[in-house]
C-alpha positions as CSV (number, residue, x, y, z in Angstrom):
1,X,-61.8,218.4,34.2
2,X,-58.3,217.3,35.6
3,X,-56.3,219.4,38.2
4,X,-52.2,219.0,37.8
5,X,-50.7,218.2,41.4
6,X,-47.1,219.0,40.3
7,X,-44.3,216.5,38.3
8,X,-46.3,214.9,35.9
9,X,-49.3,213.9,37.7
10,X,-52.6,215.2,36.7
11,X,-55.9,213.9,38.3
12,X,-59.6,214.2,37.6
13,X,-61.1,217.3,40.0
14,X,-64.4,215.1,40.7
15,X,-62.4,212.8,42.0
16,X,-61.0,215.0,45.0
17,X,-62.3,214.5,48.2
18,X,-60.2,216.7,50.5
19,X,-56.9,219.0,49.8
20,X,-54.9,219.3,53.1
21,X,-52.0,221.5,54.0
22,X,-49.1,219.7,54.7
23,X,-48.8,221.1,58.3
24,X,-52.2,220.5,59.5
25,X,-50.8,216.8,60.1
26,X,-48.8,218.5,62.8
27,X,-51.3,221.1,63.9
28,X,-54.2,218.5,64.4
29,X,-53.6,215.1,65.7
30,X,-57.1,213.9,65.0
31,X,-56.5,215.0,61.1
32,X,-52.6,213.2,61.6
33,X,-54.3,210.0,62.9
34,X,-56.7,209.9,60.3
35,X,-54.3,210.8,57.7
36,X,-52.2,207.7,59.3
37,X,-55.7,205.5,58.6
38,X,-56.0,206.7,55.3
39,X,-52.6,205.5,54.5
40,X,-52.7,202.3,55.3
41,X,-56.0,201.4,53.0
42,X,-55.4,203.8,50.3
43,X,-51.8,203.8,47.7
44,X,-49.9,206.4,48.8
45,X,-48.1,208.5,46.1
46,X,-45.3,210.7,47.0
47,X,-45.1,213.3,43.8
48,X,-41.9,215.2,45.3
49,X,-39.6,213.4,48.0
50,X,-37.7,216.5,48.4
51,X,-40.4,218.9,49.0
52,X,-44.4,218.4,50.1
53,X,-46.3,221.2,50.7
54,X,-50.1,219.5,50.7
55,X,-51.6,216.2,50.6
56,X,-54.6,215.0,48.3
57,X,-57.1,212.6,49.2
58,X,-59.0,210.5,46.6
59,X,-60.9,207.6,46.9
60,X,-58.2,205.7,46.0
61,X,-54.9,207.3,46.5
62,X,-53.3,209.8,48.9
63,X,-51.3,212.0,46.7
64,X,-48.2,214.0,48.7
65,X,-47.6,217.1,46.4
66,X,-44.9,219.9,46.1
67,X,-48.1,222.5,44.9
68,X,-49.4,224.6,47.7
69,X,-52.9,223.0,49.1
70,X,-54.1,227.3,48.4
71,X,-52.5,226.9,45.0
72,X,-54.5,223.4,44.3
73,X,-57.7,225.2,45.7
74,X,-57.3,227.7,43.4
75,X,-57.2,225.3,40.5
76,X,-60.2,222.7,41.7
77,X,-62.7,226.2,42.1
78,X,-61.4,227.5,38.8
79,X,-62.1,224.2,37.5
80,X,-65.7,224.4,39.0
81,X,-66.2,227.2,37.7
82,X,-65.5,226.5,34.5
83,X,-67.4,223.2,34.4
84,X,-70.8,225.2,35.8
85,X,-69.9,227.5,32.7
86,X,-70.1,224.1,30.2
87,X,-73.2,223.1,31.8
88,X,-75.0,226.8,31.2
89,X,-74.0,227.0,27.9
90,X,-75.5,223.5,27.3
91,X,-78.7,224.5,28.4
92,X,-79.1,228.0,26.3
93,X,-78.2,226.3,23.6
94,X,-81.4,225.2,21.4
């Protein structure tokens, strides 16, 4: 399933690894430094200059979104959810 991260970018929930708050660059400097790591081998894609509330880590990309990182939890679990629903269904099914 895909999770939308605010503007117009949507991204596939499997492909999530982590969903930060914004601040816990400030509160932690081991999660700042890594953050800083990540950075520099992964494409960096600001969604909102004006306003970031969370950062999203993929594989591939460290998206910088205006969506609370609670809000975007709320949306990858729900997503979860429903996908363990798809997969029960499947399996009743004769």
């Amino acid at each position: 399933m895909f999770i939308h991260l605010g503007g117009d970018v949507i991204i596939r929930s499997k492909d999530i690894i982590a969903i930060l708050n914004w601040d816990v660059q400030e509160q932690s400097q081991v999660t700042g430094t890594h953050l800083k790591e990540e950075e520099k081998r992964k494409k960096k894609i600001i969604i909102s200059k004006d306003y970031i509330k969370s950062v999203v880590l993929t594989n591939d990309e460290i998206y910088y979104s205006p969506v609370s990182s609670l809000t975007l939890n709320r949306r990858a679990q729900g997503q979860a959810l429903l996908d363990m629903n798809v997969e029960t269904e499947e399996e009743i099914e004769p």
